[in-house]
PQR file of N, CA, C, O and H, with PARSE charges and radii, in Angstrom:
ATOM      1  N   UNK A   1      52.137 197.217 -24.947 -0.4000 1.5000
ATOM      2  CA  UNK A   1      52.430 196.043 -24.173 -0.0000 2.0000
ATOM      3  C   UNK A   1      53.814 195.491 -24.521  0.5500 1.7000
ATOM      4  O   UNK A   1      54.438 195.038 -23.562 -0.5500 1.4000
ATOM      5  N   UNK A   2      54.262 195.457 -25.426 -0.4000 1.5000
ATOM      6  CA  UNK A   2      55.507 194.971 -25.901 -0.0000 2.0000
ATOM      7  C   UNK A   2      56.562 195.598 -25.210  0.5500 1.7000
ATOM      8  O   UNK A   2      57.415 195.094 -24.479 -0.5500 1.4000
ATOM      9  H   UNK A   2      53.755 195.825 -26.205  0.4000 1.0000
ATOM     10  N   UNK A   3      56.354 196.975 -25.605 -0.4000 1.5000
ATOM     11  CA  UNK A   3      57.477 197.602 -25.029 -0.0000 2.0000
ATOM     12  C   UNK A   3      57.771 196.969 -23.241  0.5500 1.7000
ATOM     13  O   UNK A   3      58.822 196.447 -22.868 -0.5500 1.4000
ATOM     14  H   UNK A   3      55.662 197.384 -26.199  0.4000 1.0000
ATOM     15  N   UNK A   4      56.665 197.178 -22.462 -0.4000 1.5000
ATOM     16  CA  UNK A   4      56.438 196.989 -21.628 -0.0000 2.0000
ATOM     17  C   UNK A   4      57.365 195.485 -21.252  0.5500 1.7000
ATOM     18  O   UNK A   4      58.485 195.353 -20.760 -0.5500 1.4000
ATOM     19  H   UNK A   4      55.811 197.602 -22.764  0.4000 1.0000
ATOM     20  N   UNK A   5      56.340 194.455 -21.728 -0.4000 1.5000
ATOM     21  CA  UNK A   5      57.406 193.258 -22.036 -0.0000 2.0000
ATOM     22  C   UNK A   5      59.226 193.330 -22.077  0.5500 1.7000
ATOM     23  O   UNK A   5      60.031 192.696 -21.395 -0.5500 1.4000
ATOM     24  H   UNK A   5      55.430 194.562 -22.128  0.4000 1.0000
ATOM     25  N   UNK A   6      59.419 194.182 -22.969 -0.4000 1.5000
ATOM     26  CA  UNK A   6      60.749 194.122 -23.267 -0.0000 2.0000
ATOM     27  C   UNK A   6      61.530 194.155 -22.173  0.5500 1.7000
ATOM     28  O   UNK A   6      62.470 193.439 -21.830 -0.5500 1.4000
ATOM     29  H   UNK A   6      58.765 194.697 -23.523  0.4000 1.0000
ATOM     30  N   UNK A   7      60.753 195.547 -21.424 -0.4000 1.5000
ATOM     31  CA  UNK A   7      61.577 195.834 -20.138 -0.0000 2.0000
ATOM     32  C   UNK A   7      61.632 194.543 -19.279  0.5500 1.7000
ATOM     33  O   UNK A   7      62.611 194.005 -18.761 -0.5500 1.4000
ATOM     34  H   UNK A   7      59.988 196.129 -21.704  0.4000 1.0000
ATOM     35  N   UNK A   8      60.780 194.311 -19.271 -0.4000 1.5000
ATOM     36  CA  UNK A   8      60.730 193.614 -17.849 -0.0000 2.0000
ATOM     37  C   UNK A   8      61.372 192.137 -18.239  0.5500 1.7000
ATOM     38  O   UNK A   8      61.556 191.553 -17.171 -0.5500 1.4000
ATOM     39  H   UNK A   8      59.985 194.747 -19.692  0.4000 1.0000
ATOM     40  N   UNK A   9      61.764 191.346 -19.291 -0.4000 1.5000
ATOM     41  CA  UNK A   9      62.414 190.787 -20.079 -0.0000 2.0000
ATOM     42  C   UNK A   9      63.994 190.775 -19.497  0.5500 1.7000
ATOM     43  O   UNK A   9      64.584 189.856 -18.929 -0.5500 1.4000
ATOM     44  H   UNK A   9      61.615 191.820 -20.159  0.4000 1.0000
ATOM     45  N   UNK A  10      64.586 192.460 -19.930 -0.4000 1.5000
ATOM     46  CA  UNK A  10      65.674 192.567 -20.027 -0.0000 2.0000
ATOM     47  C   UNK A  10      66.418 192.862 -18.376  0.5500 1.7000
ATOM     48  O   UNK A  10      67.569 192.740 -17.956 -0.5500 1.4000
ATOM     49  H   UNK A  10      64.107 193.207 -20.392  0.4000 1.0000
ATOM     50  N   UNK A  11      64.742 193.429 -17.559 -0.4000 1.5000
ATOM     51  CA  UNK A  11      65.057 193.247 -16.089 -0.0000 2.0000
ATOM     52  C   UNK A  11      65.628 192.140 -15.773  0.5500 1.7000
ATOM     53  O   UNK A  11      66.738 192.143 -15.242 -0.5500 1.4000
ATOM     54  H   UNK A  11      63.807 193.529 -17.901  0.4000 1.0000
ATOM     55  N   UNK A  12      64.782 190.709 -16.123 -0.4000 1.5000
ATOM     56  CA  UNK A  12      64.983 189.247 -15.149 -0.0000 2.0000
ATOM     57  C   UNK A  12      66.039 188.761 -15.752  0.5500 1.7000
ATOM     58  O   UNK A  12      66.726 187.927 -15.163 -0.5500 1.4000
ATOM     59  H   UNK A  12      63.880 190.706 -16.555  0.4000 1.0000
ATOM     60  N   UNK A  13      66.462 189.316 -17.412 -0.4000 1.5000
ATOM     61  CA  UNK A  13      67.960 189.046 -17.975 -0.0000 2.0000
ATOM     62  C   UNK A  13      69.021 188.859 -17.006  0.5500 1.7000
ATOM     63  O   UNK A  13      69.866 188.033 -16.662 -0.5500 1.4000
ATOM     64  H   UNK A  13      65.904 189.994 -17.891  0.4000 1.0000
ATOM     65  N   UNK A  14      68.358 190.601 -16.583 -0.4000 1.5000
ATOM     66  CA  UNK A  14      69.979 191.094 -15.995 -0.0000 2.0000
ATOM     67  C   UNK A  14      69.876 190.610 -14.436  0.5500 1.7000
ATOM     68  O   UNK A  14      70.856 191.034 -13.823 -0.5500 1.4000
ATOM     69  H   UNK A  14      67.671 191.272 -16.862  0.4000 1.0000
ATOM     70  N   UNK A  15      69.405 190.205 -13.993 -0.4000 1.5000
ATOM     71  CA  UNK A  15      68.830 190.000 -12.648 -0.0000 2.0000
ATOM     72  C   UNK A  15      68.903 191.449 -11.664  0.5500 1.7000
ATOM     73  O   UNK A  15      69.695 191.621 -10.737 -0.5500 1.4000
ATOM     74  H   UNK A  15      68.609 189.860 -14.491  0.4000 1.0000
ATOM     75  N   UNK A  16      67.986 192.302 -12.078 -0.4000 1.5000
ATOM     76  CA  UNK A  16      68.375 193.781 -11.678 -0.0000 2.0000
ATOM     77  C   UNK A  16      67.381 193.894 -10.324  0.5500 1.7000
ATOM     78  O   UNK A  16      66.151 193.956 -10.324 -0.5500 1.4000
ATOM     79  H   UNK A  16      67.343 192.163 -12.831  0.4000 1.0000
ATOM     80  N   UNK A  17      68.044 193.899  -9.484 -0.4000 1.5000
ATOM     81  CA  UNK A  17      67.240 193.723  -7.732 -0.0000 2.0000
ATOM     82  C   UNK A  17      66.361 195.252  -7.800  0.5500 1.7000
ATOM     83  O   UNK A  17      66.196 195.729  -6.677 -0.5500 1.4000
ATOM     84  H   UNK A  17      69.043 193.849  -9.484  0.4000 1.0000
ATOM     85  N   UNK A  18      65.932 195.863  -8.642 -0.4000 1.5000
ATOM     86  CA  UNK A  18      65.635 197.239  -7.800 -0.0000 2.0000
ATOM     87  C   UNK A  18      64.448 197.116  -8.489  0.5500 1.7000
ATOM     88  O   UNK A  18      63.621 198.011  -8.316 -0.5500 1.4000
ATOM     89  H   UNK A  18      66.066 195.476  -9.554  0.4000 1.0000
ATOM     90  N   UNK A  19      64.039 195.733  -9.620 -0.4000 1.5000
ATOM     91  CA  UNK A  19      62.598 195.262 -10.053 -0.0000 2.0000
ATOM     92  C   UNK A  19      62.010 194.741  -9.170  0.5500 1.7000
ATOM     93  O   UNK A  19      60.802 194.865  -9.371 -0.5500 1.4000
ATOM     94  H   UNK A  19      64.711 195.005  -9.760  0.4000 1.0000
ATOM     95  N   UNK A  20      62.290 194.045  -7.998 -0.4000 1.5000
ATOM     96  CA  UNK A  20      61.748 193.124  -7.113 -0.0000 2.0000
ATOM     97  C   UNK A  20      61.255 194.754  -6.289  0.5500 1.7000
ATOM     98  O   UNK A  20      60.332 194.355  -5.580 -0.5500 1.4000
ATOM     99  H   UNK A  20      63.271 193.945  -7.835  0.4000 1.0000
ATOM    100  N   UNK A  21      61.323 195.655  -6.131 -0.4000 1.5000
ATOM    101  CA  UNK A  21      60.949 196.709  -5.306 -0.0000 2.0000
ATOM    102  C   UNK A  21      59.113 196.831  -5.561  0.5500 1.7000
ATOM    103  O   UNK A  21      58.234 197.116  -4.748 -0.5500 1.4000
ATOM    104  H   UNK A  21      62.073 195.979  -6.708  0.4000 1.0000
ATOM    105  N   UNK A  22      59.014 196.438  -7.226 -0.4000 1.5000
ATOM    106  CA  UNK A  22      57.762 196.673  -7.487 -0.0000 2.0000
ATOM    107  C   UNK A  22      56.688 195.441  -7.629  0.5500 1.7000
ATOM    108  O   UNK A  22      55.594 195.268  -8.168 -0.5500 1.4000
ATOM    109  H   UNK A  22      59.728 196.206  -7.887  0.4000 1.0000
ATOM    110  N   UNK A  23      57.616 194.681  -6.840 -0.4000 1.5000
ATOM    111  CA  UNK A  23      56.930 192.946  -6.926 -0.0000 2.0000
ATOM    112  C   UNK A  23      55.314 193.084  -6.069  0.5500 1.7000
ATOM    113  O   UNK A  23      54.462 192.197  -6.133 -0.5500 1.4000
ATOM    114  H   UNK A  23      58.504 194.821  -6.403  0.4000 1.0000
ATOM    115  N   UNK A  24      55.202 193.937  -5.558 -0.4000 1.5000
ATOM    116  CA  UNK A  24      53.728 194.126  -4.045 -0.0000 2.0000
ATOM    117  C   UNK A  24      52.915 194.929  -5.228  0.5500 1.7000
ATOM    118  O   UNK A  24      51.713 194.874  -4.967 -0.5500 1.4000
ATOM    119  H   UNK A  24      55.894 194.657  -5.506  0.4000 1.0000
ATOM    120  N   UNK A  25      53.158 195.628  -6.395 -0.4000 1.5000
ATOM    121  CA  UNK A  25      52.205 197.021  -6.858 -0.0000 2.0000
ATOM    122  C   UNK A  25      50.960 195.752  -7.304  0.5500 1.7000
ATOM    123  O   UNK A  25      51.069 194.527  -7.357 -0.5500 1.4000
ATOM    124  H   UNK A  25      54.134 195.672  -6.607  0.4000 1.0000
ATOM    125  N   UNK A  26      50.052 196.460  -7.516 -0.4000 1.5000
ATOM    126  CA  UNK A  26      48.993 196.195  -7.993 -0.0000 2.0000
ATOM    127  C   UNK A  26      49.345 196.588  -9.673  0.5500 1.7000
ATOM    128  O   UNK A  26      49.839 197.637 -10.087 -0.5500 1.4000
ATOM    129  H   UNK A  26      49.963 197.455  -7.473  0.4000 1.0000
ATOM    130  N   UNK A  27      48.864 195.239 -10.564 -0.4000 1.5000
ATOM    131  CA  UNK A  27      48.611 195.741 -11.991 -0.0000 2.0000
ATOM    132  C   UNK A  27      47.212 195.233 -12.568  0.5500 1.7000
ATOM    133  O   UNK A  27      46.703 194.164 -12.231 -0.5500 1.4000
ATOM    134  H   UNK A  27      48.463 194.387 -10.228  0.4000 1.0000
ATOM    135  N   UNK A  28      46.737 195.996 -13.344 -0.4000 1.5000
ATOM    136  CA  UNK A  28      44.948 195.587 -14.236 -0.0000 2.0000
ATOM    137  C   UNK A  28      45.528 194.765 -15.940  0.5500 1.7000
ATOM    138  O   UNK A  28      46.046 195.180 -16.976 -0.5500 1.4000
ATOM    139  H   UNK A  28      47.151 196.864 -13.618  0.4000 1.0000
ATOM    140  N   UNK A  29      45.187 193.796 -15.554 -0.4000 1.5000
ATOM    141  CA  UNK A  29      45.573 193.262 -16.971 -0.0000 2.0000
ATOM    142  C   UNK A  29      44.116 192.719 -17.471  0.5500 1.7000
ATOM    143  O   UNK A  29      43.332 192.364 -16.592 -0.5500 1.4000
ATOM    144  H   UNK A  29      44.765 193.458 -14.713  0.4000 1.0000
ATOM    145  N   UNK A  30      43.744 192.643 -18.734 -0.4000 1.5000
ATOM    146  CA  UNK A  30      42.263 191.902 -18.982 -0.0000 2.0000
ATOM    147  C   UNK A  30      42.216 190.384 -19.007  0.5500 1.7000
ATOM    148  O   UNK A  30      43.069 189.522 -19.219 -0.5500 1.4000
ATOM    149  H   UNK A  30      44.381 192.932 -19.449  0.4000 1.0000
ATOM    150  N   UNK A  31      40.646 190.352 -18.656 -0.4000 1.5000
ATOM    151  CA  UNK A  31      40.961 188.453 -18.226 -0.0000 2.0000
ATOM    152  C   UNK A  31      41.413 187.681 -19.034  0.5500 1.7000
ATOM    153  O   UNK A  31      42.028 186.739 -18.535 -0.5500 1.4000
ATOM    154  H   UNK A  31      39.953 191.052 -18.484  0.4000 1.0000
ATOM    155  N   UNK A  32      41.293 187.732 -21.081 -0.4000 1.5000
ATOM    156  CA  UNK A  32      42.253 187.314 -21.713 -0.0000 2.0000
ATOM    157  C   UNK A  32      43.544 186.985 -21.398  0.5500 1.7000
ATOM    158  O   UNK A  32      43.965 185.885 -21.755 -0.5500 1.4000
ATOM    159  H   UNK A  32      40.793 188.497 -21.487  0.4000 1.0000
ATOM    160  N   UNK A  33      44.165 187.651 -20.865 -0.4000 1.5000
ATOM    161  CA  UNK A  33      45.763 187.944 -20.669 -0.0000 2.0000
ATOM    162  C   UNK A  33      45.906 187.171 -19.440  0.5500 1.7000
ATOM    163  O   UNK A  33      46.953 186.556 -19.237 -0.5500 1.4000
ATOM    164  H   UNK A  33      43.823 188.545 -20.575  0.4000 1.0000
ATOM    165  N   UNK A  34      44.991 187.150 -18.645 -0.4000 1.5000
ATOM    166  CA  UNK A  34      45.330 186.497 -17.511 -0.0000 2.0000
ATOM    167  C   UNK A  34      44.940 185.110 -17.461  0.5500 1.7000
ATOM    168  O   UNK A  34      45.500 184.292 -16.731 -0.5500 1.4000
ATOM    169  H   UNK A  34      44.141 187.649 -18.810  0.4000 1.0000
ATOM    170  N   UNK A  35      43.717 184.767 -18.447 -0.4000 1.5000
ATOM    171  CA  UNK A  35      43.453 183.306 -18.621 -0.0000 2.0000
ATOM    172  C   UNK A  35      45.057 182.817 -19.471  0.5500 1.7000
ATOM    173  O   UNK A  35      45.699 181.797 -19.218 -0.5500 1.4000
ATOM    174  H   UNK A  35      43.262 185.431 -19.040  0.4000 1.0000
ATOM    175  N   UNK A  36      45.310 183.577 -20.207 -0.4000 1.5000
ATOM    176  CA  UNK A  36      46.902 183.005 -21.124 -0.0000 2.0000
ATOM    177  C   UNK A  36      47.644 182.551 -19.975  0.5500 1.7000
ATOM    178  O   UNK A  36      47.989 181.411 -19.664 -0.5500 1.4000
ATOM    179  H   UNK A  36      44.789 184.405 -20.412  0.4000 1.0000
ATOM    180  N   UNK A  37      47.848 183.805 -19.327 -0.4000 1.5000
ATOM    181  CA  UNK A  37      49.053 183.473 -18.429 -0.0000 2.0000
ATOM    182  C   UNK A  37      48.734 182.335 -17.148  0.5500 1.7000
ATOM    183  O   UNK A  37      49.621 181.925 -16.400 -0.5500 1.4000
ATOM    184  H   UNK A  37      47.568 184.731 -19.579  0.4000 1.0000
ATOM    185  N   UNK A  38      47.423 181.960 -17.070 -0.4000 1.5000
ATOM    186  CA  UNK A  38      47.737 180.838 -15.692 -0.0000 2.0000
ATOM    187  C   UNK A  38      47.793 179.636 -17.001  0.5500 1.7000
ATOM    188  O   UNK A  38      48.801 178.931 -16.956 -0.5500 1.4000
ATOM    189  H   UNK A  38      46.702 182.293 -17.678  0.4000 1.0000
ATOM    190  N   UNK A  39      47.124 179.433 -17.789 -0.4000 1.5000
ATOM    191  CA  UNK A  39      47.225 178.339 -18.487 -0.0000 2.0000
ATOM    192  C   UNK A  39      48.700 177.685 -19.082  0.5500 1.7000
ATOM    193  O   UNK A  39      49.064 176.544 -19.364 -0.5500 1.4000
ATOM    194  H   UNK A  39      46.305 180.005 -17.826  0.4000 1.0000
ATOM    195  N   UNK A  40      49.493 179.348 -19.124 -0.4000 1.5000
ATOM    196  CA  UNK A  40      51.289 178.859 -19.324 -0.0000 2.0000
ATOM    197  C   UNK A  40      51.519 178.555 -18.143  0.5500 1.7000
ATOM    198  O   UNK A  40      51.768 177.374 -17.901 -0.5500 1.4000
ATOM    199  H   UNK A  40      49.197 180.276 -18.895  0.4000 1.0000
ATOM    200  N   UNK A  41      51.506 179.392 -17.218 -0.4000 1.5000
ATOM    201  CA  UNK A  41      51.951 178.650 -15.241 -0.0000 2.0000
ATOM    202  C   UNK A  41      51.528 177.314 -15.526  0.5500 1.7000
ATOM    203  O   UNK A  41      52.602 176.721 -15.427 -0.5500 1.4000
ATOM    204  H   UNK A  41      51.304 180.352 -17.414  0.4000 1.0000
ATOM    205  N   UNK A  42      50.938 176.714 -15.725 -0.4000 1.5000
ATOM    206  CA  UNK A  42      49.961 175.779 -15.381 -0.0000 2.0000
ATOM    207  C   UNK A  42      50.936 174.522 -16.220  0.5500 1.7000
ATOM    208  O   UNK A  42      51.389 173.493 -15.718 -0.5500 1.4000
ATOM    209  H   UNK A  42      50.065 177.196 -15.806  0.4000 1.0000
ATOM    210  N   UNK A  43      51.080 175.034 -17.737 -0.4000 1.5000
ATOM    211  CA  UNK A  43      52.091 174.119 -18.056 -0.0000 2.0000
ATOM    212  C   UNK A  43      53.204 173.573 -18.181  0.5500 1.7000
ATOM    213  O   UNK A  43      53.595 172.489 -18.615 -0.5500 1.4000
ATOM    214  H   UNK A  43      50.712 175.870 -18.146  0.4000 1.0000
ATOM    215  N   UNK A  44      53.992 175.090 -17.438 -0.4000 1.5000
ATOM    216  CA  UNK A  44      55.276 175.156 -16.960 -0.0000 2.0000
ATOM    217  C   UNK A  44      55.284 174.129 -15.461  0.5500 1.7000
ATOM    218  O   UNK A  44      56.102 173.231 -15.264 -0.5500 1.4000
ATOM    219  H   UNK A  44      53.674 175.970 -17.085  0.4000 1.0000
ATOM    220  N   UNK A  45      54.451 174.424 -14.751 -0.4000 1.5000
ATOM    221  CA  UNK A  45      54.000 173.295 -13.530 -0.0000 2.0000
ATOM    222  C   UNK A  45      54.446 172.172 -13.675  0.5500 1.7000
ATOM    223  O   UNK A  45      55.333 171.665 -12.987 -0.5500 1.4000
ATOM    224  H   UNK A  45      53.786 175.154 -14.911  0.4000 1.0000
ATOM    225  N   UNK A  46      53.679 171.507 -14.892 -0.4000 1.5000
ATOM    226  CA  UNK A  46      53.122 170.180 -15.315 -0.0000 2.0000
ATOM    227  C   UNK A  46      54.716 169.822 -15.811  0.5500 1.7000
ATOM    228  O   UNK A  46      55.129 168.843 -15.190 -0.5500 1.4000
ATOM    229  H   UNK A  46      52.958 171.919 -15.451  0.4000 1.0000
ATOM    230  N   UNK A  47      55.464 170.233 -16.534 -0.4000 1.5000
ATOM    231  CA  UNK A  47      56.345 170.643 -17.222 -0.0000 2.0000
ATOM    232  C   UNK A  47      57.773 169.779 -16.088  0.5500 1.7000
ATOM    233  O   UNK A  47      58.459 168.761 -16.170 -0.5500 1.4000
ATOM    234  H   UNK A  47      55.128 171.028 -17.038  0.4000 1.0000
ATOM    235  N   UNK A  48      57.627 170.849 -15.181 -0.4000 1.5000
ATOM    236  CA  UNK A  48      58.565 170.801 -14.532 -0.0000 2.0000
ATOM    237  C   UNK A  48      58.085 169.010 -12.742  0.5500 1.7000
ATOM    238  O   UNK A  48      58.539 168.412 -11.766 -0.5500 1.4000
ATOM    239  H   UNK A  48      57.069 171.677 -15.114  0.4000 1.0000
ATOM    240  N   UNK A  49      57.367 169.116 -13.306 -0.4000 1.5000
ATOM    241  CA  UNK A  49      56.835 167.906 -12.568 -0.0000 2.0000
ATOM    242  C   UNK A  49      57.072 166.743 -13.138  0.5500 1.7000
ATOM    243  O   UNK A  49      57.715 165.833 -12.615 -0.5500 1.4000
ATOM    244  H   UNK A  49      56.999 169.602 -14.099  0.4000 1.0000
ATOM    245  N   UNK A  50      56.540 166.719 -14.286 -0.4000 1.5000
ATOM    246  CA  UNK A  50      56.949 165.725 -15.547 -0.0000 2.0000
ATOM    247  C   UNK A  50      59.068 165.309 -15.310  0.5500 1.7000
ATOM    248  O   UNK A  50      59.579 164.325 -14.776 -0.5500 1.4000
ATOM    249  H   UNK A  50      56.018 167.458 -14.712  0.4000 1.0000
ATOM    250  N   UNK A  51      59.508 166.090 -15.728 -0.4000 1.5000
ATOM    251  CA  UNK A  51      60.970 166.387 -15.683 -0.0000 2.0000
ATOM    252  C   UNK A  51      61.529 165.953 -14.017  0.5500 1.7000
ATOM    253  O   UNK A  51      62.517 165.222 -14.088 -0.5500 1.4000
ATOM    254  H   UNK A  51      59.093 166.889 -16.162  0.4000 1.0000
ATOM    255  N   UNK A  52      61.198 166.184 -12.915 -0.4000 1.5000
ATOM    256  CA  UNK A  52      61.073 165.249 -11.358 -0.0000 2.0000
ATOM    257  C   UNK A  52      61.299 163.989 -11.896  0.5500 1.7000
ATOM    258  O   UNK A  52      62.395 163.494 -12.163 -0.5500 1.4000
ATOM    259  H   UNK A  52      60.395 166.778 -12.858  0.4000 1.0000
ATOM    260  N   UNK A  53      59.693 163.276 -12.106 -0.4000 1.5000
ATOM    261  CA  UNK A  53      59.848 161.673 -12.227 -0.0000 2.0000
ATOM    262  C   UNK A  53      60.690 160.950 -13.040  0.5500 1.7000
ATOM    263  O   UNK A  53      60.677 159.720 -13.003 -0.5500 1.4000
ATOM    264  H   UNK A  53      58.803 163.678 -11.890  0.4000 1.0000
TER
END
């Protein structure tokens, strides 16, 4: 997974357009990983709502 990470990291770094090609694929992540990740969306949300008012 890391590795994995890294890439895709150093993709949105670079702003490399030929990542957005694979923006539609389907990926299997376990519901762990996916409860993490809406709960960060979620506070990045709040976050950036907060920072508005």
């Amino acid at each position: 997974m890391s590795d994995l990470l890294d890439a895709f990291k150093a993709c949105l770094a670079y702003d490399l357009a030929w990542i957005e090609d694979f923006s539609d694929d389907e990926v299997e992540i376990s519901q762990d990983l996916f409860g993490v990740l809406q709960a960060f969306a979620e506070l990045r949300r709040q976050s950036a709502d907060e920072a508005q008012d």
